[in-house]
N, C-alpha and C positions, 0 to 999 in steps of 0.2 A: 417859588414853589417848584421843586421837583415834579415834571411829568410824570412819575411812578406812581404818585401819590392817588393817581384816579383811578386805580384797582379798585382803595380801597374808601375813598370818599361817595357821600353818597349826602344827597339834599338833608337838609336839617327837619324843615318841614313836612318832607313827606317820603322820605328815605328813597326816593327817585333815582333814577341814573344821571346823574352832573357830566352837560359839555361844556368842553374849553374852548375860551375864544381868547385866544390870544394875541396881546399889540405888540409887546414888544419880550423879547426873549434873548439868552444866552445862555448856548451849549445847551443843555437840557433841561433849564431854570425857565419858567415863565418869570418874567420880570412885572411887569402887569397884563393886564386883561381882567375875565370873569370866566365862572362857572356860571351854567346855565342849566335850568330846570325844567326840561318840556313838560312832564307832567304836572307841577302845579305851578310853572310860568313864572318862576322867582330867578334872578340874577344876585351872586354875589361875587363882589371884588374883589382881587388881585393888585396887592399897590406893594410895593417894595418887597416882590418875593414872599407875601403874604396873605391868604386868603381868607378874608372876614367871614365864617362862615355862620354867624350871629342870624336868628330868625331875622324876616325885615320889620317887625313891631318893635326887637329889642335897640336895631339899628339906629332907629328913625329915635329912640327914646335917648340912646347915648350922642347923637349927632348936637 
């Protein structure tokens, strides 16, 4: 996931301000980690440059 992208992403749930927590990166790609949602306290992940940004009820249904 390109770092730019957090202008214009925003919580699925509750259209919140998303922080990055990043584990592993290159150049300016998050490679994985998550978004995180202070206001309604939802995490969504980051696995191969891609961020699942799926409510957490749709998640937990496709899991």
């Amino acid at each position: 996931m390109k770092k730019d992208l957090m202008q214009i992403l925003a919580c699925p749930v509750c259209k919140g301000e998303l922080k990055l927590r990043a584990e592993s990166e290159e150049g300016d790609d998050v490679i994985t980690g998550s978004l995180h949602c202070a206001a309604c306290n939802e995490s969504y992940p980051i696995e191969e440059s891609i961020p699942n940004l799926l409510p957490p009820d749709l998640r937990r249904e496709l899991a």
